[in-house]
KOLTORLUM-487915 format. One record per residue: residue in one letter; x, y, z of N, C-alpha, C, O in turn. Coordinates in steps of 0.02 Angstrom, whole numbers, plus 32768, in hexadecimal, padded with zeros to 4 digits. Atoms other than C-alpha are relative to their C-alpha. Layout:
 pake n_c1 n_c2 n_c3 ca_c1 ca_c2 ca_c3 c_c1 c_c2 c_c3 o_c1 o_c2 o_c3
    A    X    Y    Z     X     Y     Z    X    Y    Z    X    Y    Z
...
This chain:
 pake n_c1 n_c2 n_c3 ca_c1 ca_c2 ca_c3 c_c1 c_c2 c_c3 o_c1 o_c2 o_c3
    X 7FD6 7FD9 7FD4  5D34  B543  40A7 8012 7FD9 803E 804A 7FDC 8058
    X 7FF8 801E 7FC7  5D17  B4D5  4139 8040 7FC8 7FF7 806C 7FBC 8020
    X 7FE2 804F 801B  5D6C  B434  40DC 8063 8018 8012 8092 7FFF 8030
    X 7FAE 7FE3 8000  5E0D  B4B2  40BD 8017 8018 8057 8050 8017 806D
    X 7FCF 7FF1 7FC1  5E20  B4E9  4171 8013 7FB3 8016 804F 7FA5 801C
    X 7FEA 8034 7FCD  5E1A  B436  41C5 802D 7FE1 7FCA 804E 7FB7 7FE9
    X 7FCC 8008 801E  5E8B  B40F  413A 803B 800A 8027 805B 7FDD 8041
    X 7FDC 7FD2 7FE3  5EF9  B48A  4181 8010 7FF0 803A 804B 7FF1 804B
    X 7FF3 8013 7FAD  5EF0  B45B  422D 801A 7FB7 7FF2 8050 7FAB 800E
    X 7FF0 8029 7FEB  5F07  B3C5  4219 8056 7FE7 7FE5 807C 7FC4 8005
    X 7FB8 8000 8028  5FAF  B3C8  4199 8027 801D 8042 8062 800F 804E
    X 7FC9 7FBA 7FC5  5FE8  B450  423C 800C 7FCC 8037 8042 7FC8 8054
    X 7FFE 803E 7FC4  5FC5  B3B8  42BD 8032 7FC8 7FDC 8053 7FA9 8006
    X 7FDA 8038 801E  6026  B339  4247 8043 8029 8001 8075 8009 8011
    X 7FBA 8000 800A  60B6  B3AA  422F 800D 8019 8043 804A 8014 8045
    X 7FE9 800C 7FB2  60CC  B3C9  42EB 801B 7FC2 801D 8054 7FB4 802F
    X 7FD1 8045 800B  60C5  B314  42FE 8039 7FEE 7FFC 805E 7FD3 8026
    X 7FBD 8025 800F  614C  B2F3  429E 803A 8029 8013 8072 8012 8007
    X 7FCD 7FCA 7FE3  61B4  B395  42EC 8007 7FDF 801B 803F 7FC5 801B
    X 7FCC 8025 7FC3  61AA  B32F  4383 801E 7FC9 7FFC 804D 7FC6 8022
    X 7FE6 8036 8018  61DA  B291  4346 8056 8020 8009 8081 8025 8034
    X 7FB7 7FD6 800E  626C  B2ED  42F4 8035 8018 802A 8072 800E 8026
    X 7FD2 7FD1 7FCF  62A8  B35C  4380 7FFA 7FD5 805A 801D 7FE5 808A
    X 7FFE 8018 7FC1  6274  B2E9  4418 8034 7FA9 8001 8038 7F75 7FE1
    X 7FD8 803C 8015  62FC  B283  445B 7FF2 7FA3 8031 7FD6 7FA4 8067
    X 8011 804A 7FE8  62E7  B1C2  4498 8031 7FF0 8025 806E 7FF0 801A
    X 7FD0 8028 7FC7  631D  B173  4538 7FE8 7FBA 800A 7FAD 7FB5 801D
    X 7FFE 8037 7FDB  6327  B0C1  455E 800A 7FEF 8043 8044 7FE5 8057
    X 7FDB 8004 7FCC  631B  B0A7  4603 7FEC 7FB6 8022 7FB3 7FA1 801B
    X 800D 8043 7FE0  6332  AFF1  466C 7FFF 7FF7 804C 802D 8011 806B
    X 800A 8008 7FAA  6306  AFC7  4725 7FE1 7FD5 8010 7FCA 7FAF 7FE6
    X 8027 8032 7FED  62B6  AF62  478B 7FC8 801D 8048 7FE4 8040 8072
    X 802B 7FEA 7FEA  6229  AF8C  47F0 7FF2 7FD3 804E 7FCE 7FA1 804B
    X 7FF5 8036 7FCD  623C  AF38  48A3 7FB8 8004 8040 7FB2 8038 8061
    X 803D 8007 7FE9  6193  AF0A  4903 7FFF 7FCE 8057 7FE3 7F98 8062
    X 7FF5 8036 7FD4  61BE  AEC6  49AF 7FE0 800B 8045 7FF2 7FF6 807C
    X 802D 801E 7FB7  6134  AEDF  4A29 7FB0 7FF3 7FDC 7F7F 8016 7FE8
    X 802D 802B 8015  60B7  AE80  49D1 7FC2 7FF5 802E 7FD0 7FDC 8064
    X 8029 800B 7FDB  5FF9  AE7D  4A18 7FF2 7FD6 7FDE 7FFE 7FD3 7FA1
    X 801C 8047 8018  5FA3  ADD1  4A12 7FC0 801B 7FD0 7FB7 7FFF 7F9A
    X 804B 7FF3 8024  5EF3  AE29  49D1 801D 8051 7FCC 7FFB 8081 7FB9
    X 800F 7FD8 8045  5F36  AE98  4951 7FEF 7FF9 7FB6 7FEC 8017 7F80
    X 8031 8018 804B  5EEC  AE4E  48D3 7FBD 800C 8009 7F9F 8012 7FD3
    X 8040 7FED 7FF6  5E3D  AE73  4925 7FEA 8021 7FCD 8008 8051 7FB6
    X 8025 7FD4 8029  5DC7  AEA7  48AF 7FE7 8043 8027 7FB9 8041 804F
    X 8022 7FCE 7FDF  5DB9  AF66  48E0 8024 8018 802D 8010 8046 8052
    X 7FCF 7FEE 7FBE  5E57  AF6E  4956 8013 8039 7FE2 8008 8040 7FA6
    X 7FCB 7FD7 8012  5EBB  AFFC  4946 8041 8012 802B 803A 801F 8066
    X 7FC4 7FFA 7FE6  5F72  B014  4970 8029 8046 7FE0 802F 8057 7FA5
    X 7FD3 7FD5 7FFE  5FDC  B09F  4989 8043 7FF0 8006 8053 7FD5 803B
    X 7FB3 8010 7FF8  60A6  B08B  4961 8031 8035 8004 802C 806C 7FE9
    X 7FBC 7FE8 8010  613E  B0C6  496F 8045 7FC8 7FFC 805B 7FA8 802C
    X 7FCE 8053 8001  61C6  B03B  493A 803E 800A 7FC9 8041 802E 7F98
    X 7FC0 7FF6 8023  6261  B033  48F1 8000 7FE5 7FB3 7FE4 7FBB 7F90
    X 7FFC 801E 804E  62AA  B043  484F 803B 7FF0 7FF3 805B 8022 7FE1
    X 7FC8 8010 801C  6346  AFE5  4829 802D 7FED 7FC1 800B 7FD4 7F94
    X 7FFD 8014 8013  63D9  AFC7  47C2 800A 7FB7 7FE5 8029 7FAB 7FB0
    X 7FEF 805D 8006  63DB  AEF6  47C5 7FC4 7FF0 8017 7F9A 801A 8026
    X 802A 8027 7FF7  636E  AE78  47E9 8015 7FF9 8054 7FEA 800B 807C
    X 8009 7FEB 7FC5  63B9  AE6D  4892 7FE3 8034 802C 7FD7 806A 8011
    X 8021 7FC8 7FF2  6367  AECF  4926 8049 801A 8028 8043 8033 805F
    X 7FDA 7FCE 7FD8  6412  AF14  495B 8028 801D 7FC1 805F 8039 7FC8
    X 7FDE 7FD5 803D  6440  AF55  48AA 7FF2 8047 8010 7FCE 8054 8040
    X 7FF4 7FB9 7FFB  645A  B014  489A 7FB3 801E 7FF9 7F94 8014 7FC5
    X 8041 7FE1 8005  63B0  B074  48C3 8009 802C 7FD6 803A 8051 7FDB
    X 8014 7FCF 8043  6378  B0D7  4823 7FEC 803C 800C 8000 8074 7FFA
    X 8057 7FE2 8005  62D4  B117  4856 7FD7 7FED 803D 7FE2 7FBE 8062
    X 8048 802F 7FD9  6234  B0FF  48BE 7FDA 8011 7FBB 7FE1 803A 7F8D
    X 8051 7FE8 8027  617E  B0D8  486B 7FEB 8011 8049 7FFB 7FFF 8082
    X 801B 7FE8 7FDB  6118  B138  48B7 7FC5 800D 7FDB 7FC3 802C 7FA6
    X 8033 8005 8036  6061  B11B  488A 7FB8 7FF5 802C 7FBA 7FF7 8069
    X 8018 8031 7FF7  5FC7  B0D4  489E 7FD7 7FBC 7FDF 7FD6 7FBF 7FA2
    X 8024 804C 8027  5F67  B024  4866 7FCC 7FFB 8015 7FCA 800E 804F
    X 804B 8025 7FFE  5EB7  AFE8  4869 800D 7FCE 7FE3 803D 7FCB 7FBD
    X 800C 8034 8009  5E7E  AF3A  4857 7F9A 8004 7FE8 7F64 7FFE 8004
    X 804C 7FEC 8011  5DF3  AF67  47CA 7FE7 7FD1 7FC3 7FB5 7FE3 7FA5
    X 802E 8028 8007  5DD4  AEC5  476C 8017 7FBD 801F 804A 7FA4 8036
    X 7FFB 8039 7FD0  5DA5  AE36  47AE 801E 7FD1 7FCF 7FF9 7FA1 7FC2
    X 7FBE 8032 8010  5E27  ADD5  475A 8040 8002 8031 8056 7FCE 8049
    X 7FCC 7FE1 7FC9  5EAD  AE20  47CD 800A 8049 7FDC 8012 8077 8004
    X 7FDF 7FBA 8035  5ED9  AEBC  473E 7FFD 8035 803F 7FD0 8033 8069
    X 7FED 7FCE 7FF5  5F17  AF4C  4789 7FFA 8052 7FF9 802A 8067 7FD8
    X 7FEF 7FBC 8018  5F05  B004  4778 803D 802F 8023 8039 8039 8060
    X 7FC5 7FD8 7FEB  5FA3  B06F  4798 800B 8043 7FDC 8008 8052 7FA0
    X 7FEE 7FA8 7FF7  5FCB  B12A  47B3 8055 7FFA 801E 805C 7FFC 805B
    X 7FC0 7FEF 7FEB  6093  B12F  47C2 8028 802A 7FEB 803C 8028 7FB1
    X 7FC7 7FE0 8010  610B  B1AE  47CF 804F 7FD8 800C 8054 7FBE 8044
    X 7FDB 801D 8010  61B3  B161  47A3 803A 8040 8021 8042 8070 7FFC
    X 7FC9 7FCA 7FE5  624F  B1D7  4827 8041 7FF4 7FFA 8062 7FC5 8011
    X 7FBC 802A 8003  62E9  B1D8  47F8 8019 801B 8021 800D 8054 8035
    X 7FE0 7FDB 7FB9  6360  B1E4  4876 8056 7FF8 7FF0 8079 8021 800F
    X 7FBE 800E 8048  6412  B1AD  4800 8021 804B 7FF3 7FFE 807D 7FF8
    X 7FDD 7FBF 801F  647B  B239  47CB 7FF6 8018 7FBC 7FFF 8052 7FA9
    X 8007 7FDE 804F  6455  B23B  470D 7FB5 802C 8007 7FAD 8059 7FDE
    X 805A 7FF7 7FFC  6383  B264  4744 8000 8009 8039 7FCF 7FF5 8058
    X 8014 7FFA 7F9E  63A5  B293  4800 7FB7 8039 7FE6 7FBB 8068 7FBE
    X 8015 7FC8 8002  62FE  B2E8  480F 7FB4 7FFC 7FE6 7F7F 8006 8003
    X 801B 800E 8039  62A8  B2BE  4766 7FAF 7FD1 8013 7FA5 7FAE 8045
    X 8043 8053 7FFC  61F8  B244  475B 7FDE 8002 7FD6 7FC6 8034 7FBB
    X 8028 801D 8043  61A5  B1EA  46DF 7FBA 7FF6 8027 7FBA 7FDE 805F
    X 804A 8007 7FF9  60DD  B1EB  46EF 7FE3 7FB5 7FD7 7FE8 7FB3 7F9A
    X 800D 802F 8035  6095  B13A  46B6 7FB0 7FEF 802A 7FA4 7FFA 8066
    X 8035 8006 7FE7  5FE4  B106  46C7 7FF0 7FB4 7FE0 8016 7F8E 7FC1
    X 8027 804E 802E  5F7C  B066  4685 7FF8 7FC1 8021 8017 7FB4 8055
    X 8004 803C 7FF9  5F4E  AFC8  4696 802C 7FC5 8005 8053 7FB2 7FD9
    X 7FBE 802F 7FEE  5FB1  AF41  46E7 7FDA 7FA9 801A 7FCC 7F90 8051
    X 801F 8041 8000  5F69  AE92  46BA 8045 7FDB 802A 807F 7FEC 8021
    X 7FDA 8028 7FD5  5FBD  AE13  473B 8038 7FCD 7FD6 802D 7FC4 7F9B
    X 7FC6 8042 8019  6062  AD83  4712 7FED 800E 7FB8 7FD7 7FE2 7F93
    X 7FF5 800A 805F  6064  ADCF  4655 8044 803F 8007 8061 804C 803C
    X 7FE3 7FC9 8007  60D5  AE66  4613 7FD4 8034 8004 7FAC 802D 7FD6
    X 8022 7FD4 7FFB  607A  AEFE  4641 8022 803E 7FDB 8057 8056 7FEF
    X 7FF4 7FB9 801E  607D  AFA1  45BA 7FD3 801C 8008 7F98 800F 7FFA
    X 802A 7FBD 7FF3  604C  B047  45F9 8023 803A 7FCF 805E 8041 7FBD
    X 7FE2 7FC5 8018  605D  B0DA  45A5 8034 8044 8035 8015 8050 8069
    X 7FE4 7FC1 7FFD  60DF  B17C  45D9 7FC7 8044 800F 7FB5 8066 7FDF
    X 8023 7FB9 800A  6079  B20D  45FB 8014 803C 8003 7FF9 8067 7FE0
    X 7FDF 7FD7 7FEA  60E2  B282  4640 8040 7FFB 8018 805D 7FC6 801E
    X 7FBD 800E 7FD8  6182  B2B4  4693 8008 804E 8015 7FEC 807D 7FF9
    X 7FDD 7FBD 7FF1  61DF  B349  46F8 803F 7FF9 8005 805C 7FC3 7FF9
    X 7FB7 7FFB 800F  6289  B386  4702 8033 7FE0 7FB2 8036 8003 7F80
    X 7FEA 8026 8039  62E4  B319  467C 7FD3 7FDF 7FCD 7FEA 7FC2 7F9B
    X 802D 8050 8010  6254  B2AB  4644 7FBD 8043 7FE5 7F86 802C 7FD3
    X 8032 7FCC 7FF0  61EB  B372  4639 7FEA 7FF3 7FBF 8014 8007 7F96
    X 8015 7FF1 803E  6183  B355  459C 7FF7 7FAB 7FDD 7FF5 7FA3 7FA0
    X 7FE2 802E 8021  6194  B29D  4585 7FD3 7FCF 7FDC 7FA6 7FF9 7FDA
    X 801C 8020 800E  6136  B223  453B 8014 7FAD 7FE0 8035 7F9F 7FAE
    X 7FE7 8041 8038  6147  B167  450C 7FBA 7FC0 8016 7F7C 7FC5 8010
    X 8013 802C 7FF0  6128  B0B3  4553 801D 7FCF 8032 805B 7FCD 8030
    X 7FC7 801F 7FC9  6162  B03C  45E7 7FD6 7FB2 7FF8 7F9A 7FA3 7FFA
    X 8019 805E 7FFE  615D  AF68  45D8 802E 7FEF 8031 806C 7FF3 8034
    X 7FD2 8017 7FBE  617B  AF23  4680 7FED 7FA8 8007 7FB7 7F8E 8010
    X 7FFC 805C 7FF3  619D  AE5A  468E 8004 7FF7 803B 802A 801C 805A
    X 7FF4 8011 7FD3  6186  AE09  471D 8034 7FD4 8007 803D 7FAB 7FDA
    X 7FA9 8026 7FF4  6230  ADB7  475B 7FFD 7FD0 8043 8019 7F99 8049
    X 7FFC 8020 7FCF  6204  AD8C  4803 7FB9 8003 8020 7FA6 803C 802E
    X 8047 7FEB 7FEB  6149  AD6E  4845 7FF5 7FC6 8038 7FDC 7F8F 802C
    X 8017 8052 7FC7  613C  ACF8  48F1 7FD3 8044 803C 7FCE 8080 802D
    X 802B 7FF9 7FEC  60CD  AD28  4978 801D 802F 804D 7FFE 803B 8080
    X 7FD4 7FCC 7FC4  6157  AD9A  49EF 802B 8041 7FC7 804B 8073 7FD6
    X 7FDE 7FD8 8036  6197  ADEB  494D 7FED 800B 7FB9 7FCC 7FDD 7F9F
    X 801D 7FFC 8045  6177  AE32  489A 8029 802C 7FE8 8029 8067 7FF9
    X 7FC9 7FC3 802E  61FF  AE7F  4828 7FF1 7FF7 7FA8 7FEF 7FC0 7F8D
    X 8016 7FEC 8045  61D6  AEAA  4779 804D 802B 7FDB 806D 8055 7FFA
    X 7FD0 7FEF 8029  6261  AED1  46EB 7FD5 8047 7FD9 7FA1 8041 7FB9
    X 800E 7FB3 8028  6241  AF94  46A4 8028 8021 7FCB 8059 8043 7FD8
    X 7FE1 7FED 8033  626F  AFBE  45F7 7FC0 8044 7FE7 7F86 803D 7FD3
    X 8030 7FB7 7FF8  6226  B085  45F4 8027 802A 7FC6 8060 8040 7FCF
    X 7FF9 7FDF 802A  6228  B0DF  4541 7FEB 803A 7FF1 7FB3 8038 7FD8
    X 801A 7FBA 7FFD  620B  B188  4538 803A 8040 7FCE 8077 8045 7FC5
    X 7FED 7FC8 8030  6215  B228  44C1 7FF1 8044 801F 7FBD 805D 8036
    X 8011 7FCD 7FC7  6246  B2BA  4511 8023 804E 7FD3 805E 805C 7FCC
    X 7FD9 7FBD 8006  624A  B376  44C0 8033 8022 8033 802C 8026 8070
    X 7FCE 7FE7 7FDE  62EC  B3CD  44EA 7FD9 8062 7FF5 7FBF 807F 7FC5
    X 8020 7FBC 7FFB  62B2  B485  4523 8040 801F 8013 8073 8001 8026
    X 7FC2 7FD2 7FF8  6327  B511  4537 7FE4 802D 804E 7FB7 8055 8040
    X 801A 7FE1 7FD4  6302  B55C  45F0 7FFE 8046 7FE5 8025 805E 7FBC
    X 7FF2 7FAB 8004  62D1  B619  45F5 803D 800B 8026 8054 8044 802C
């Protein structure tokens, strides 16, 4: 009897799954993540920093503002790696409003993938993955390339 329920449950969890697959739709989104008041000891093992920093569209820092991150970071191994808590704001007309939730681990001068966790307004339900390249890394500046994939149920408001 037991074997047949978690059967059951678990066929009910697989075909949800693939509902959302099915019915959730995918955004590509590209930016650049602009880092320009740089502390000398944030790499400290154990620092922690609080941001708020722009999110653009170009690699320049006078391209069209997107977004802020708005987050924070620890410096929790002693390699330099990273831990990050960011809300992702969009401030753009397609997502005025909207923010992506991303968390994880952010090993230093590689591509860093965090997972999606969340989102509100546009982004309400979302889930994916974000790989950010570093583009520009000197010692007054740090801009990172943001390619942010996410699956987002469409809900019908009450």
């Amino acid at each position: 009897m037991a074997s047949s329920l978690s059967q059951t449950v678990l066929f009910s969890i697989l075909l949800l799954l693939s509902l959302h697959q099915a019915c959730a739709k995918k955004t590509h989104l590209n930016f650049y993540f602009h880092v320009t008041d740089v502390q000398a000891n944030a790499t400290d093992y154990g620092t922690i920093i609080v941001m708020d920093q722009a999110l653009r569209e170009g690699l320049d820092e006078n391209s069209t503002l997107i977004g802020r991150v708005q987050g924070i970071q620890a410096a929790v191994g002693k390699d330099g790696s990273l831990e990050t808590m960011f809300n992702f704001l969009f401030l753009n007309e397609q997502y005025n409003g909207s923010t992506l939730a991303i968390y994880g681990r952010a090993p230093l001068e590689t591509t860093i993938e965090r997972p999606v966790i969340g989102g509100t307004g546009k982004f309400r339900l979302s889930q994916g993955y974000s790989l950010a390249k570093p583009v520009i890394l000197s010692a007054t500046r740090l801009v990172y390339e943001l390619d942010v994939y996410v699956w987002t149920l469409e809900l019908k408001d009450d």
